[in-house]
MIKEKE-284512 format. One line per 10 residues: for each residue x, y, z of C-alpha. Coordinates in steps of 0.05 Angstrom, whole numbers, always signed. Each point is the difference from the previous one (the first is absolute). Example, Ala and Ser with C-alpha at 12.3 -4.5 7.8 and 13.67 -1.06 7.14 Angstrom:
BEGIN
+246:-90:+156 | +27:+69:-13 $
END
This chain:
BEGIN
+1869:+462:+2456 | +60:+46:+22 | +43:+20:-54 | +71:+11:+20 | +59:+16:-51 | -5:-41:-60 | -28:-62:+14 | -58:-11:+35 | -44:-72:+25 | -69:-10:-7 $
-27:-63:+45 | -63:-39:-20 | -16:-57:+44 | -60:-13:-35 | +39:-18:-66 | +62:-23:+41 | +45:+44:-31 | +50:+65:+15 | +3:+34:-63 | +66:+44:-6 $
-10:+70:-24 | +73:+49:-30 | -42:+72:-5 | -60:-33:+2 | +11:-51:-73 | -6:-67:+23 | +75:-41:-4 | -15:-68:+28 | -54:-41:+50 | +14:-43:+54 $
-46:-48:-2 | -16:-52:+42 | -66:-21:-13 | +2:-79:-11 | -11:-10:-82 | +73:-19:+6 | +31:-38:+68 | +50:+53:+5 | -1:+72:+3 | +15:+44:-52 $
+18:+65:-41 | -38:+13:-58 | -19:+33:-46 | +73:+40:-1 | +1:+53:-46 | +55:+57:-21 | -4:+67:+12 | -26:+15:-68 | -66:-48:+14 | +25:-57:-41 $
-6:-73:+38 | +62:-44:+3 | -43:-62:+28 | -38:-54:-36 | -81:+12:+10 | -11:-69:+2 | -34:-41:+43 | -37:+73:+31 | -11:+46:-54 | +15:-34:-71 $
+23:+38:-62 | +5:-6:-62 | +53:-54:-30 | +26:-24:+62 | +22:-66:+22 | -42:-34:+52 | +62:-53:+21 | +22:-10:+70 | -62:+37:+41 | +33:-5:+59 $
+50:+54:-37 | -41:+63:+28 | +38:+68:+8 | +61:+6:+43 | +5:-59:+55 | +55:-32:+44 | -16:-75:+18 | +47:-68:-10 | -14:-64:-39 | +26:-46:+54 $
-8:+21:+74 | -3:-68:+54 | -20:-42:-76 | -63:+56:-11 | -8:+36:-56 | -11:+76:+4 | +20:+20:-65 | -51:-33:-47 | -65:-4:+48 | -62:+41:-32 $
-72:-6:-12 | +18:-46:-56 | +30:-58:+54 | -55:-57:-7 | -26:-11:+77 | +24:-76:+3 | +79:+29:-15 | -4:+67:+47 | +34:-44:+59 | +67:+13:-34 $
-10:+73:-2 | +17:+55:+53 | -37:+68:+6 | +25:+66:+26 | -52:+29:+41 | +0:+83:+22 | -5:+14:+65 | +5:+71:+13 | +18:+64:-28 | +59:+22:+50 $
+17:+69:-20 | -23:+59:-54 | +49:+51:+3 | -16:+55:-58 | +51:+48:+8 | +53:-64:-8 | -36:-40:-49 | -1:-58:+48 | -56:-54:+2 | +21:-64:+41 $
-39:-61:+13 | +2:-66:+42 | -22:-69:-32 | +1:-73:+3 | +23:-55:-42 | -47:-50:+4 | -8:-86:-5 | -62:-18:-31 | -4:-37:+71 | -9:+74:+34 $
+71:-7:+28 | +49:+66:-9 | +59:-13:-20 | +34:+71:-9 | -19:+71:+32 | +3:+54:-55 | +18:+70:+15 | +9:+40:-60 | +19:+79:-13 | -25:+23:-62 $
+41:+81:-16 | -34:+27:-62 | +31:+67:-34 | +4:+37:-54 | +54:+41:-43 | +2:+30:-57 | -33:-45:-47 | +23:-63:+43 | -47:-32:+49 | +29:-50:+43 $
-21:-53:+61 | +48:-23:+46 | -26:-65:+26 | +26:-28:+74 | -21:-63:+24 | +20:-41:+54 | -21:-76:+14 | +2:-25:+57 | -9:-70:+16 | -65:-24:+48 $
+23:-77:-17 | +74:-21:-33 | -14:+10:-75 | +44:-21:-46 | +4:+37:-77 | +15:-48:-41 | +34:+22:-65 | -49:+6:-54 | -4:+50:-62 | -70:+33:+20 $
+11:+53:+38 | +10:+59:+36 | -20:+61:-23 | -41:-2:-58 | -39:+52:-44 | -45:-18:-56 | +5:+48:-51 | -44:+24:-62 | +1:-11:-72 | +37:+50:-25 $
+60:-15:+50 | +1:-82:-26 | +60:-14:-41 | -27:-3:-73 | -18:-86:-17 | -30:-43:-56 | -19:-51:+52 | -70:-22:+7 | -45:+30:+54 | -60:+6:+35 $
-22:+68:+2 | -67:+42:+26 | -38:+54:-22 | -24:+61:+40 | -62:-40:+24 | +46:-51:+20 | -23:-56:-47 | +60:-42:-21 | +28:-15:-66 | +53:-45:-26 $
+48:+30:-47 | +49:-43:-42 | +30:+58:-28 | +15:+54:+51 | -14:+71:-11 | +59:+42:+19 | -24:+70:-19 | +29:+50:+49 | +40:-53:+39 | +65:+22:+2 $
+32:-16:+75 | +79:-15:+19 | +37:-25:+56 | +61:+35:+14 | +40:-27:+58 | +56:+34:+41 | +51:-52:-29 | -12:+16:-76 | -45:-51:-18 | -63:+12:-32 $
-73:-32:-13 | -14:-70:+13 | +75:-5:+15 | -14:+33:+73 | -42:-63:+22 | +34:-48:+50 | +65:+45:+2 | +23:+51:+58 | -4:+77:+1 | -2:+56:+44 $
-58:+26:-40 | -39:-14:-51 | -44:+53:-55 | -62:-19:-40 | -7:+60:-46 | -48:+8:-58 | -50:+49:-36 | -74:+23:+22 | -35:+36:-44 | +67:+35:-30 $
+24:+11:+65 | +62:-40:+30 | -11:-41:+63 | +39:-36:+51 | -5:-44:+60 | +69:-7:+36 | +13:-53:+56 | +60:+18:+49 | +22:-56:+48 | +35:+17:+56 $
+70:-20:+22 | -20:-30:+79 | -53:-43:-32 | +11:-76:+3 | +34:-16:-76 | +14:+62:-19 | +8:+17:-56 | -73:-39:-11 | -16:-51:-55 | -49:+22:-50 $
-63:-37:-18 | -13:+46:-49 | -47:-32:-67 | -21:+40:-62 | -64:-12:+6 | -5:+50:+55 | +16:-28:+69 | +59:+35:+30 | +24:-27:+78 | +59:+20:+34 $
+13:-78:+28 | +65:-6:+56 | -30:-71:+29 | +1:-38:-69 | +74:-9:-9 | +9:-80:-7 | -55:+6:-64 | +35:+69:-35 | +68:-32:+20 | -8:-68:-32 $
+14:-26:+57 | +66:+27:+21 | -20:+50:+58 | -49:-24:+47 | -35:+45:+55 | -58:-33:+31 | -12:+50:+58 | -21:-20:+58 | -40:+44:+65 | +5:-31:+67 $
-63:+24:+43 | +12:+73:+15 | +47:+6:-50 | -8:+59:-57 | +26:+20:-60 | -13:+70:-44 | -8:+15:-76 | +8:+67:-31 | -23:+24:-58 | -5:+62:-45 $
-44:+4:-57 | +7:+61:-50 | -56:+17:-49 | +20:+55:-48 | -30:+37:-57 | +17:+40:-54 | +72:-5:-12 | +40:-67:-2 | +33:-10:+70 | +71:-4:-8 $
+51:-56:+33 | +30:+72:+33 | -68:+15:+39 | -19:-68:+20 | +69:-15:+35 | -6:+65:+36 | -59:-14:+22 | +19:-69:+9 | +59:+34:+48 | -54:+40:+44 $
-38:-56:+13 | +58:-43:+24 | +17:+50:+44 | -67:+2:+39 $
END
């Protein structure tokens, strides 16, 4: 492995996985090794070590929900692509119901740049019938500053068939994220401990869960889901030290400013597509790709550390990236 600058790629085939190095601490994984039918980032973790993504269904800890497995680090997929389901397919999809589930299959590692930050990949999105439906390029730009480290995500689809995305509120990009990050709930749950056996709790236990969405238009907590924002902020406390993940959209994606499908209980998705469910009804997108067409999504993704990050930073850096 060649270091160069700050962050540096580490490729293992065997494991199917390109782990991501900034001065040689591990920041993320791209993984693409099949336990979920799309490829992934995960674990993510902050400059200071701590990680901002649930463990569950890989590595389990302590007190953690075990909900939704198909909710595995940081994805992009779609709910309803040509009537398929990408969003919700997992190990947990009995075989007699996997026909209505699609599955995004690597292909290739394109490009490791290491003095850019730059890993990009090529993919398919798959019928359950073998037939591919969309081509997946995507250009994954992972830095670092101060105690912010960010990925900018670019990824263009481009249709192999006509595909139509239905509106629907599961989507686009998602991130699953831990405990400590949930918005605090009395709700029952099902929770798991570190040797992944599960337990129902009636009562939940909401020691050191202390998260908050803050959205670019004022609103706060559960308040963010199904409205629109130019970004959103989950910040809470790790260990005494204050956390964030930040979600810019950017202003030439389709919708913008995005609808949030953003839940307490830790699932928090940047979704442009879903607009006739978060809308009641009163906007309606429903986009459709003709054969050959395309269409790009970009998306920034801050995790900072230390220090709460202020409405100031994020729309500067929320400025940058829409000037790339």
């Amino acid at each position: 492995m060649v270091q160069s600058s700050k962050i540096s790629f580490a490729s293992d085939e065997l494991n199917k996985k390109v782990d991501v190095l900034i001065n040689g601490d591990l920041f993320t994984s791209y993984v693409y090794d099949g336990q979920t039918p799309k490829p992934i980032l995960y674990p993510i973790r902050t400059k200071s070590g701590k990680t901002v993504t649930r463990g569950f269904p890989f590595t389990p800890r302590p007190n953690e929900r075990v909900d939704h497995p198909h909710h595995a680090g940081l994805w992009f997929n779609y709910g309803d692509v040509n009537g398929l389901d990408f969003w919700n397919n997992s190990y947990a999809i009995p075989a007699e119901d996997k026909h209505k589930y699609g599955t995004i299959f690597h292909q290739e590692i394109t490009n490791m740049d290491e003095e850019k930050g730059i890993l990009s990949i090529r993919s398919f999105w798959r019928s359950p019938d073998a037939v591919d439906l969309l081509e997946e390029t995507t250009q994954f730009v992972f830095s670092e500053k101060g105690n912010s480290r960010s990925i900018d995500r670019k990824t263009t689809l481009k249709a192999l068939q006509d595909v139509l995305f239905k509106d629907n509120k599961e989507g686009m990009l998602g991130m699953r994220v831990t405990r400590e990050l949930e918005i605090s709930s009395d709700k029952p749950a099902v929770y798991t401990d570190a040797e992944g056996n599960v337990t129902e709790i009636k009562a939940l236990n909401n020691t050191g869960v202390n998260g908050n969405y803050f959205g670019s238009e004022g609103l706060t907590g559960d308040d963010v889901w199904g409205t629109r924002n130019k970004w959103v902020k989950l910040e809470g406390d790790m260990e005494d030290e204050t956390v964030s993940v930040t979600i810019i959209d950017h202003e030439k994606n389709i919708g913008y400013p995005t609808y949030w499908h953003a839940r307490g209980y830790g699932l928090f998705a940047a979704n442009p597509l879903g607009q006739a469910v978060f809308s009641e009804g009163k906007d309606t997108l429903n986009l459709k790709l003709n054969q050959g067409e395309s269409v790009t999504f970009n998306y920034r993704i801050l995790i900072h550390n230390g220090s709460t990050l202020s409405k100031e930073a994020i729309n500067e850096s929320a400025a940058d990236f829409n000037g790339k």
